[in-house]
mmCIF file of the N, C-alpha and C atoms, coordinates in Angstrom:
data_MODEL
# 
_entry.id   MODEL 
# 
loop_
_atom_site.group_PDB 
_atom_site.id 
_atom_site.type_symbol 
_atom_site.label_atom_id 
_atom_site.label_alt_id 
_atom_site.label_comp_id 
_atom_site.label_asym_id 
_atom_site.label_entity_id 
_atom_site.label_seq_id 
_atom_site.pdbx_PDB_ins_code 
_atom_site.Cartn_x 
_atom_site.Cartn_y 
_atom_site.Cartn_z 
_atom_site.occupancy 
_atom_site.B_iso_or_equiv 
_atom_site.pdbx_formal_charge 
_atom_site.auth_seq_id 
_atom_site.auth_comp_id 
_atom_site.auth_asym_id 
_atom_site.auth_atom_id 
_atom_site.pdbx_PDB_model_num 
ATOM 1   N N  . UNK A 1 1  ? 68.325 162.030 14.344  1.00 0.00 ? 1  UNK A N  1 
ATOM 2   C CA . UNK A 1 1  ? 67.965 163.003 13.338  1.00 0.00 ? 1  UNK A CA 1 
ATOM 3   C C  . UNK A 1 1  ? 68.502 162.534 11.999  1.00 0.00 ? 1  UNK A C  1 
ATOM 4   N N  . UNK A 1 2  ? 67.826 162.557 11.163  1.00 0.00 ? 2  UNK A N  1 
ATOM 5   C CA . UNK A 1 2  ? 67.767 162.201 9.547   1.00 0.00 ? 2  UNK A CA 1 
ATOM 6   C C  . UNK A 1 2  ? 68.714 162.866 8.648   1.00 0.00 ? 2  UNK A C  1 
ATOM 7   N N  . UNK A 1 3  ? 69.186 162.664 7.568   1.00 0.00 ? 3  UNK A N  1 
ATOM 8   C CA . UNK A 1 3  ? 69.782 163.740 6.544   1.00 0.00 ? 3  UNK A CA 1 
ATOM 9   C C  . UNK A 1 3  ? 68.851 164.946 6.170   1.00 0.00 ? 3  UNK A C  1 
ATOM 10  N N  . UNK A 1 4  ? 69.608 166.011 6.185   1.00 0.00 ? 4  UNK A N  1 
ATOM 11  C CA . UNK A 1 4  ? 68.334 166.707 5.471   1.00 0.00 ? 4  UNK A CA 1 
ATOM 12  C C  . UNK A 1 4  ? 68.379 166.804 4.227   1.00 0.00 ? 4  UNK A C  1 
ATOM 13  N N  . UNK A 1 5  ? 66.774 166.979 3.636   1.00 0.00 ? 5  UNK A N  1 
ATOM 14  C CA . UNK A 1 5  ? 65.794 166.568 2.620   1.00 0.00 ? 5  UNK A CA 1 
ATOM 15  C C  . UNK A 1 5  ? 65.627 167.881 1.775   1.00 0.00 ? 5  UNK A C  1 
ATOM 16  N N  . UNK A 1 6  ? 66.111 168.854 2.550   1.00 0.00 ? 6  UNK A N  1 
ATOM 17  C CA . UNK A 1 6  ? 65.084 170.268 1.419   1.00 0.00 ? 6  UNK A CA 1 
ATOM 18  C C  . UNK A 1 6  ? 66.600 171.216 1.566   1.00 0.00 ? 6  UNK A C  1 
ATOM 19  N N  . UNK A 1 7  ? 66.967 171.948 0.647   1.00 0.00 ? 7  UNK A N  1 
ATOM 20  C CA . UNK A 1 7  ? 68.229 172.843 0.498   1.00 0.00 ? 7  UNK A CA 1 
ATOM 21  C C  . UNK A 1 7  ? 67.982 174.143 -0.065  1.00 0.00 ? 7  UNK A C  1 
ATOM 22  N N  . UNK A 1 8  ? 68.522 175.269 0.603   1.00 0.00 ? 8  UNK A N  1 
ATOM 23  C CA . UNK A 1 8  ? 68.579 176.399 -0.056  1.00 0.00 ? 8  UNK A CA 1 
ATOM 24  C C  . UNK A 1 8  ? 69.283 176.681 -0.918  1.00 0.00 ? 8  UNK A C  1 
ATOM 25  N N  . UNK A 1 9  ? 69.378 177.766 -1.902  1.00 0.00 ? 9  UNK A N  1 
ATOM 26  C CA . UNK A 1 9  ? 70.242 178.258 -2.628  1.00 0.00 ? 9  UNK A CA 1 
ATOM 27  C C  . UNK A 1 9  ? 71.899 178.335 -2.375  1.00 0.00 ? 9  UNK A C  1 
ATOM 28  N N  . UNK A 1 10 ? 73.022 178.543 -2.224  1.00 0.00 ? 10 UNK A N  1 
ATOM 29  C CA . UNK A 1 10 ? 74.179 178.291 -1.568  1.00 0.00 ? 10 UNK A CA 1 
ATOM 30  C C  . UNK A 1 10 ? 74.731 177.435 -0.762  1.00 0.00 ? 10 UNK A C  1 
ATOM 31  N N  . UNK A 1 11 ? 73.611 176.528 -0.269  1.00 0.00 ? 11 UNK A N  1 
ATOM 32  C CA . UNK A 1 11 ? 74.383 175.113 0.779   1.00 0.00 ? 11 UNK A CA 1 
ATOM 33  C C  . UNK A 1 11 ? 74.767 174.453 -0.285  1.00 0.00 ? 11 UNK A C  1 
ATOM 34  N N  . UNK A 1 12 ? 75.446 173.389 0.444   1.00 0.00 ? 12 UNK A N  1 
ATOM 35  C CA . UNK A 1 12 ? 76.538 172.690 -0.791  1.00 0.00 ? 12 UNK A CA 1 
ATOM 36  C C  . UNK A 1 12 ? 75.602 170.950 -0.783  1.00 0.00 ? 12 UNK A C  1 
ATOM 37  N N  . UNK A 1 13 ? 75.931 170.484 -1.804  1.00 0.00 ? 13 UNK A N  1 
ATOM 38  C CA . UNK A 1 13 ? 75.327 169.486 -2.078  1.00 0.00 ? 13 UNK A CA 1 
ATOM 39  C C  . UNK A 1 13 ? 75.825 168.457 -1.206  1.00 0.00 ? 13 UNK A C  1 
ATOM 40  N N  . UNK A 1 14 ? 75.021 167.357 -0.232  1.00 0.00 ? 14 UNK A N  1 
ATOM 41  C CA . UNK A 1 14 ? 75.469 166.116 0.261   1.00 0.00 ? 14 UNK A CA 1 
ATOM 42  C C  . UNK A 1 14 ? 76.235 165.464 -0.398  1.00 0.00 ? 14 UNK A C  1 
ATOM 43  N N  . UNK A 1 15 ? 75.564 165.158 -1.051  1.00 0.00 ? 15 UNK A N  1 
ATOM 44  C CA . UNK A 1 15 ? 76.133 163.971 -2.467  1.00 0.00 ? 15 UNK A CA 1 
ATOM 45  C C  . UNK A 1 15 ? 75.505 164.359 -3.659  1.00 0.00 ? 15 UNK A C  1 
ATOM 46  N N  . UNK A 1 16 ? 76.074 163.591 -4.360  1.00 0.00 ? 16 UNK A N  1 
ATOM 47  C CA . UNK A 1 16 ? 76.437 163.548 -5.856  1.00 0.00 ? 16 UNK A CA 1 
ATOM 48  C C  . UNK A 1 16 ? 74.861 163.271 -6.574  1.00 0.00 ? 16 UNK A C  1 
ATOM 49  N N  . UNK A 1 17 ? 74.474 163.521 -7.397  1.00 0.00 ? 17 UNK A N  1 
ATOM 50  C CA . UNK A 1 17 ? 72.903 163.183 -7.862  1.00 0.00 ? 17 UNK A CA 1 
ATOM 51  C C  . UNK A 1 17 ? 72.002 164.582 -8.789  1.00 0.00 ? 17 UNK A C  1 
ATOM 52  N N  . UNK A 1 18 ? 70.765 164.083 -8.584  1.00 0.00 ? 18 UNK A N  1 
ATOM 53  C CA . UNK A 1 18 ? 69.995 165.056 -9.775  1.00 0.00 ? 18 UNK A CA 1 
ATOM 54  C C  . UNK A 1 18 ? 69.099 165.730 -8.805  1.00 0.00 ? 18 UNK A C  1 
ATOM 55  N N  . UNK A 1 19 ? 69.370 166.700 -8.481  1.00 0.00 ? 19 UNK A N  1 
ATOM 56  C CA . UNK A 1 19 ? 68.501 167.516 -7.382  1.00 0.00 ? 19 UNK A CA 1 
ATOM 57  C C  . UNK A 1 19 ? 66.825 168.182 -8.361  1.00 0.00 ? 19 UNK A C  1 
ATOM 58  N N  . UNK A 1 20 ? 66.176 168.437 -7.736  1.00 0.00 ? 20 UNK A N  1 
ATOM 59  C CA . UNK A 1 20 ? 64.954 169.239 -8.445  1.00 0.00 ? 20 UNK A CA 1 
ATOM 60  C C  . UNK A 1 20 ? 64.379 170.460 -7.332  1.00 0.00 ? 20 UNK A C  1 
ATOM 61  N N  . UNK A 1 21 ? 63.656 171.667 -7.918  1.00 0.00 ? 21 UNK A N  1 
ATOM 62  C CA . UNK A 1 21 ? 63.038 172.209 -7.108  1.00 0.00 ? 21 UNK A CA 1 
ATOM 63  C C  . UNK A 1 21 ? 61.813 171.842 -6.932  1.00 0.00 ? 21 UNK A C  1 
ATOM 64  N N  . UNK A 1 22 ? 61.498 172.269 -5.724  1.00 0.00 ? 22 UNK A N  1 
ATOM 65  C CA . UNK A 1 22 ? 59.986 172.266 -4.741  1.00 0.00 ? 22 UNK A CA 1 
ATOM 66  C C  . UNK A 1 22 ? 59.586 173.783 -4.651  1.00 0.00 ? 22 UNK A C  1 
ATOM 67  N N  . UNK A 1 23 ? 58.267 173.376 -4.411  1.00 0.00 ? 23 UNK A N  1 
ATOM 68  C CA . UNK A 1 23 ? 57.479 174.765 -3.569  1.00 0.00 ? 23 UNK A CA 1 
ATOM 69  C C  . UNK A 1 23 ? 56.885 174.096 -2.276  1.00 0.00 ? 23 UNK A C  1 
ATOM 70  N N  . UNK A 1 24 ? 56.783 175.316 -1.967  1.00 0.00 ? 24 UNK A N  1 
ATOM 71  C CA . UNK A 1 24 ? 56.420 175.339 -0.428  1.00 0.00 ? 24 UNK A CA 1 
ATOM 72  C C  . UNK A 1 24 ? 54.770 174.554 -0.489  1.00 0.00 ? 24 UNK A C  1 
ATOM 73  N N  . UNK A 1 25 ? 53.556 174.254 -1.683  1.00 0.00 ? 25 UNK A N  1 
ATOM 74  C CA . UNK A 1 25 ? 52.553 173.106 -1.510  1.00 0.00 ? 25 UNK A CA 1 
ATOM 75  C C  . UNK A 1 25 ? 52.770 172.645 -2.806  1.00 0.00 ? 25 UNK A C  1 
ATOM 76  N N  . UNK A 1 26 ? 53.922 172.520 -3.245  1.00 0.00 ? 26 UNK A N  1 
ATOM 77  C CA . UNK A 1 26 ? 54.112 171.105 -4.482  1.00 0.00 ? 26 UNK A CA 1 
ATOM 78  C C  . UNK A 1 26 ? 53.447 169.855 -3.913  1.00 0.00 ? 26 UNK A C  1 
ATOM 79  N N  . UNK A 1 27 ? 53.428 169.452 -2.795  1.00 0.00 ? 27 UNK A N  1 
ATOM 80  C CA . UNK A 1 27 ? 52.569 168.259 -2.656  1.00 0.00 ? 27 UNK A CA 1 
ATOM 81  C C  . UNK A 1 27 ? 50.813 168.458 -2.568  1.00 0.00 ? 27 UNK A C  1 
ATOM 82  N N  . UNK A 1 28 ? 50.428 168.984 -2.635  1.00 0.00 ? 28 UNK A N  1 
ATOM 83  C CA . UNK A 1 28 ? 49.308 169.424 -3.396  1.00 0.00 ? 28 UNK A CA 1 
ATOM 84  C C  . UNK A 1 28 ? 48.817 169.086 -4.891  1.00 0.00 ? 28 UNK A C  1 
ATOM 85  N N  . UNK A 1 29 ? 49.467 170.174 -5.554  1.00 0.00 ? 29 UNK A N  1 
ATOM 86  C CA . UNK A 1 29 ? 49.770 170.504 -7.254  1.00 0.00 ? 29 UNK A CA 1 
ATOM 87  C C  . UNK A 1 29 ? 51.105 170.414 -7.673  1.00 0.00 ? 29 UNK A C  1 
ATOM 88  N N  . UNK A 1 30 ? 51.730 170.077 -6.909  1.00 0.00 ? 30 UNK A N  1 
ATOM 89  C CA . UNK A 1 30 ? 53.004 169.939 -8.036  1.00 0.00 ? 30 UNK A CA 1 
ATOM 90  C C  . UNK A 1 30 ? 53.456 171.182 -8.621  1.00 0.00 ? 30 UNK A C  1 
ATOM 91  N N  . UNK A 1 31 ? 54.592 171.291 -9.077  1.00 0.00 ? 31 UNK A N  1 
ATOM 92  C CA . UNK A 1 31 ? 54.603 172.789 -9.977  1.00 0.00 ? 31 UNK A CA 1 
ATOM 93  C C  . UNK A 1 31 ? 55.205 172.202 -11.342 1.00 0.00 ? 31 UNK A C  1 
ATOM 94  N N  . UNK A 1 32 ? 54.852 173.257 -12.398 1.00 0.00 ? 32 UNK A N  1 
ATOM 95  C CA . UNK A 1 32 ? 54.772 173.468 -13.327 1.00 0.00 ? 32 UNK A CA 1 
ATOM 96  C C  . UNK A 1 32 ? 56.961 173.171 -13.854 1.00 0.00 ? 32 UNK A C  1 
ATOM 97  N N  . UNK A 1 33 ? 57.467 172.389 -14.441 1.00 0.00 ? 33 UNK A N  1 
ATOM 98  C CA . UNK A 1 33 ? 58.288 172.653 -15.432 1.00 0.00 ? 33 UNK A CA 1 
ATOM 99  C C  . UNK A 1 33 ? 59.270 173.105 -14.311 1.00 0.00 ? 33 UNK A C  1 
ATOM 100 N N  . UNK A 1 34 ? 59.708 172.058 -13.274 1.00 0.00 ? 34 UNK A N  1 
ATOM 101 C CA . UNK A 1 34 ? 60.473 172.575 -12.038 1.00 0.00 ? 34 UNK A CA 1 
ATOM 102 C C  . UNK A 1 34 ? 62.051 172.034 -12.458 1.00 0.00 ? 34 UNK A C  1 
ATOM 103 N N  . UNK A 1 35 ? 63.092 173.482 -12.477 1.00 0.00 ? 35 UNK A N  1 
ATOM 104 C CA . UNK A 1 35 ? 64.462 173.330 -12.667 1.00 0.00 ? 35 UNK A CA 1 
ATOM 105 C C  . UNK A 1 35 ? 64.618 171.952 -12.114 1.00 0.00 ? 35 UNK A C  1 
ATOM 106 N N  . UNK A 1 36 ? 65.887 171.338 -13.210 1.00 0.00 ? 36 UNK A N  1 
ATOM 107 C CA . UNK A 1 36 ? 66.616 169.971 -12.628 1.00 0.00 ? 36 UNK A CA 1 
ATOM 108 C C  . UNK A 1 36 ? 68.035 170.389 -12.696 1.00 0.00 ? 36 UNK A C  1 
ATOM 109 N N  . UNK A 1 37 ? 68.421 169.847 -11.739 1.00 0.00 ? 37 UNK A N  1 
ATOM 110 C CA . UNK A 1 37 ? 70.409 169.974 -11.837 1.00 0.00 ? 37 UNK A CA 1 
ATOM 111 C C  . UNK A 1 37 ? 71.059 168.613 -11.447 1.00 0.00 ? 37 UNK A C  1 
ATOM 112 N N  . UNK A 1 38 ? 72.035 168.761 -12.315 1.00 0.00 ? 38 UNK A N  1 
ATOM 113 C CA . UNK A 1 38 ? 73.513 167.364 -11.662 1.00 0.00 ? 38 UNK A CA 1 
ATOM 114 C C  . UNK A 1 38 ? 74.521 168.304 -10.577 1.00 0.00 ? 38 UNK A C  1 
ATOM 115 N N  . UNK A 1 39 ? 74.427 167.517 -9.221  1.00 0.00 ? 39 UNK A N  1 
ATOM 116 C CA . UNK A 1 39 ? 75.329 168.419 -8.414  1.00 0.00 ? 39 UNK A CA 1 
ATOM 117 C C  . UNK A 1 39 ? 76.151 167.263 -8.273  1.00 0.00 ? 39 UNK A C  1 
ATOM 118 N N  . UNK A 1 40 ? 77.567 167.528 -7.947  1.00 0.00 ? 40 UNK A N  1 
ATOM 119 C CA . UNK A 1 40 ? 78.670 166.634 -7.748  1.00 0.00 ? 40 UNK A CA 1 
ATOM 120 C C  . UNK A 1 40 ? 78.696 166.986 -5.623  1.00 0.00 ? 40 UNK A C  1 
ATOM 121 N N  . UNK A 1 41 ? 79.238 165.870 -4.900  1.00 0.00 ? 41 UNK A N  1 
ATOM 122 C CA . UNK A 1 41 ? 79.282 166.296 -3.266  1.00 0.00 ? 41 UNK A CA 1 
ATOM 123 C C  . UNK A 1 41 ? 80.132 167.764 -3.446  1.00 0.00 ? 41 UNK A C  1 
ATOM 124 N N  . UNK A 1 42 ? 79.456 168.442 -2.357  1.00 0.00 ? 42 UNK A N  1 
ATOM 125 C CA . UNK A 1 42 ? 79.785 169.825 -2.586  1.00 0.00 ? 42 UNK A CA 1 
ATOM 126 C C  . UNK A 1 42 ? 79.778 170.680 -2.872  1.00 0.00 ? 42 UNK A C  1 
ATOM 127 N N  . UNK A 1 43 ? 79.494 170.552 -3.970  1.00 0.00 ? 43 UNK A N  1 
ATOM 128 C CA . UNK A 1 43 ? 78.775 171.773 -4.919  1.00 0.00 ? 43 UNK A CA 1 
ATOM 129 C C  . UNK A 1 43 ? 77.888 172.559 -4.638  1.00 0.00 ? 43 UNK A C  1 
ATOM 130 N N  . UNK A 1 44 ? 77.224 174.131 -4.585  1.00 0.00 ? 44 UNK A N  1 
ATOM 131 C CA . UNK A 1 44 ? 76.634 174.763 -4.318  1.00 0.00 ? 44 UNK A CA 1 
ATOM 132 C C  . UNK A 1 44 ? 75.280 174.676 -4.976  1.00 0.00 ? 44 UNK A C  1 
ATOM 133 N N  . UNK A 1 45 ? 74.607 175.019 -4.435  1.00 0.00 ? 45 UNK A N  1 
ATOM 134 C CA . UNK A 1 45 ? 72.954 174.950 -5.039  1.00 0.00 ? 45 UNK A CA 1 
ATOM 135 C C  . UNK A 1 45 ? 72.844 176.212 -5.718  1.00 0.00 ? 45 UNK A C  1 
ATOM 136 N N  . UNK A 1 46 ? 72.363 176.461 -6.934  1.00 0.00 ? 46 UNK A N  1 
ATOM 137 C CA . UNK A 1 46 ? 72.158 177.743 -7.824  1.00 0.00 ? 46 UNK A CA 1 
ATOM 138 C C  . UNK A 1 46 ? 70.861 178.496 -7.001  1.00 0.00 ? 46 UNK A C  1 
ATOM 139 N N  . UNK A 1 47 ? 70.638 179.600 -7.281  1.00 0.00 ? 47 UNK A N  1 
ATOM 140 C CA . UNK A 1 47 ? 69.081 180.048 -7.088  1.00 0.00 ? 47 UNK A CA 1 
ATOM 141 C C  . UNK A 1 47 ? 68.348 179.466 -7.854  1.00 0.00 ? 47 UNK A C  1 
ATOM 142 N N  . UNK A 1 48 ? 67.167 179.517 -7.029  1.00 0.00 ? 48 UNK A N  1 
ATOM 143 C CA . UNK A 1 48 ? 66.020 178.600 -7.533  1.00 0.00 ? 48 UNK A CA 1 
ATOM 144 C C  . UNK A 1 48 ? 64.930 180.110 -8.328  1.00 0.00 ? 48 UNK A C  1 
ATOM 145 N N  . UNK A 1 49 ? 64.092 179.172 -9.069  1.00 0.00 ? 49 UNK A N  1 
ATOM 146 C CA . UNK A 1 49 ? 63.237 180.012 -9.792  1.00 0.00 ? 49 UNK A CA 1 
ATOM 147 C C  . UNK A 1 49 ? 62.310 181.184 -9.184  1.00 0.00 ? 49 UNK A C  1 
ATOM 148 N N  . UNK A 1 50 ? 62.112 181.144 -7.356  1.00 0.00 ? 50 UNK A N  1 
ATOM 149 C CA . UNK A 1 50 ? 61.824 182.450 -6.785  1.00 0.00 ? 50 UNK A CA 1 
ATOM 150 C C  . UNK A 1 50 ? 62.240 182.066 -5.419  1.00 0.00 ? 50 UNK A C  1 
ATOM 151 N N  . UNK A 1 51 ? 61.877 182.828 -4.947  1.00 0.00 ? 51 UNK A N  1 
ATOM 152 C CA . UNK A 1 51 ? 62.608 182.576 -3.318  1.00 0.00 ? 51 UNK A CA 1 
ATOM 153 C C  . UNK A 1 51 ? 62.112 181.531 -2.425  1.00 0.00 ? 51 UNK A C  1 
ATOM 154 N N  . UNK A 1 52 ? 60.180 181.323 -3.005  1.00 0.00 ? 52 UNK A N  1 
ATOM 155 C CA . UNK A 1 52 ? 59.448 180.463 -1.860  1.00 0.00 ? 52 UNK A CA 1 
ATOM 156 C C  . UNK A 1 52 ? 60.195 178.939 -2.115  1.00 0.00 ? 52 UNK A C  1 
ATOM 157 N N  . UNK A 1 53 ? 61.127 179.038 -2.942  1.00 0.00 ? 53 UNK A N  1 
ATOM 158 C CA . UNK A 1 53 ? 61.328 177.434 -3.762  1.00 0.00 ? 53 UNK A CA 1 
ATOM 159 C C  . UNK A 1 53 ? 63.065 177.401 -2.671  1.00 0.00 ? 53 UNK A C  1 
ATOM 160 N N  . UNK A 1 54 ? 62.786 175.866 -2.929  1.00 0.00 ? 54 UNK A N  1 
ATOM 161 C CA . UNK A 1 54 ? 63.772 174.971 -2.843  1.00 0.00 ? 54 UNK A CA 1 
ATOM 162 C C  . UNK A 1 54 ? 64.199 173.667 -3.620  1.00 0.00 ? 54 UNK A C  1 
ATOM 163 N N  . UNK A 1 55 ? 66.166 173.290 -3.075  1.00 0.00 ? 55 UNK A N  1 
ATOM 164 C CA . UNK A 1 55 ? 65.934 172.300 -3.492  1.00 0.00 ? 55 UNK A CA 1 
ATOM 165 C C  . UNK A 1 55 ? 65.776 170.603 -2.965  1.00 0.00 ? 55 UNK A C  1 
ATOM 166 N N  . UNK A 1 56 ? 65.185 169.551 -3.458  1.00 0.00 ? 56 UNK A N  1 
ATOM 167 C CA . UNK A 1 56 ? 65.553 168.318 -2.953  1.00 0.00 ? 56 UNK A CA 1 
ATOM 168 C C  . UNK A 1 56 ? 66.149 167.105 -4.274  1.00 0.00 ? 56 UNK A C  1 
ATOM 169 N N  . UNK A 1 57 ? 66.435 166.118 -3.294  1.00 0.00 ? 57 UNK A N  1 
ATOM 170 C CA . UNK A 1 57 ? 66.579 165.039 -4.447  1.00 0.00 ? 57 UNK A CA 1 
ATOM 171 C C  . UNK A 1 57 ? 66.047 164.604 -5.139  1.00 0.00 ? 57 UNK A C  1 
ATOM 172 N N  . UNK A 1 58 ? 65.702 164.402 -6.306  1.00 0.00 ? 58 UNK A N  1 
ATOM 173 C CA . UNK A 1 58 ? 65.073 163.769 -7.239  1.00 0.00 ? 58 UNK A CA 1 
ATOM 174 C C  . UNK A 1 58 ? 65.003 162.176 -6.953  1.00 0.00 ? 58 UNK A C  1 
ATOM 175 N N  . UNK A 1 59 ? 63.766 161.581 -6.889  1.00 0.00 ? 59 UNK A N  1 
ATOM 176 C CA . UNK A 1 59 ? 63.510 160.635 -6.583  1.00 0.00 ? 59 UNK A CA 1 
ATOM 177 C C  . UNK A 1 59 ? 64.610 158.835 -7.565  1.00 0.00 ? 59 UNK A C  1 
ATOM 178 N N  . UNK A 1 60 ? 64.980 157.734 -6.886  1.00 0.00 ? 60 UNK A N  1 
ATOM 179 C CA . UNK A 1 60 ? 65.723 156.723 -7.992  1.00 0.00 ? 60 UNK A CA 1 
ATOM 180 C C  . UNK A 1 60 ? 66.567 157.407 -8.285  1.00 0.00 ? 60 UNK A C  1 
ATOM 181 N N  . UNK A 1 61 ? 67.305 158.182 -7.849  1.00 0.00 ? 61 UNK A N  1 
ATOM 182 C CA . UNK A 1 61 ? 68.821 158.725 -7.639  1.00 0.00 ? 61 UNK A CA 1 
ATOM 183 C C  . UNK A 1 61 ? 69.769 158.337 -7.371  1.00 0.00 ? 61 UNK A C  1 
# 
């Protein structure tokens, strides 16, 4: 089993990097002007812009 890829609001960050949100068919269309954050290992994930969203890593991280 793999690292996981997609994070809710309050789990703590793997590692260190520039996380972004998703929607549930961003691979589709993409969304519009999607929050970016710097999380340090550990750190908690903020709420995302509505509930269907999550977060992942930002790609060359």
């Amino acid at each position: 089993m793999g690292e996981q890829t997609e994070f809710k609001p309050g789990m703590t960050a793997p590692n260190n990097g520039t996380y972004i949100e998703i929607g549930e068919n961003d691979f589709h269309m993409g969304i519009t002007n999607p929050k970016q954050i710097q999380l340090k290992q550990g750190e908690k994930f903020p709420e995302t812009t509505n509930k269907d969203r999550k977060w992942t890593k930002k790609g060359n991280d």
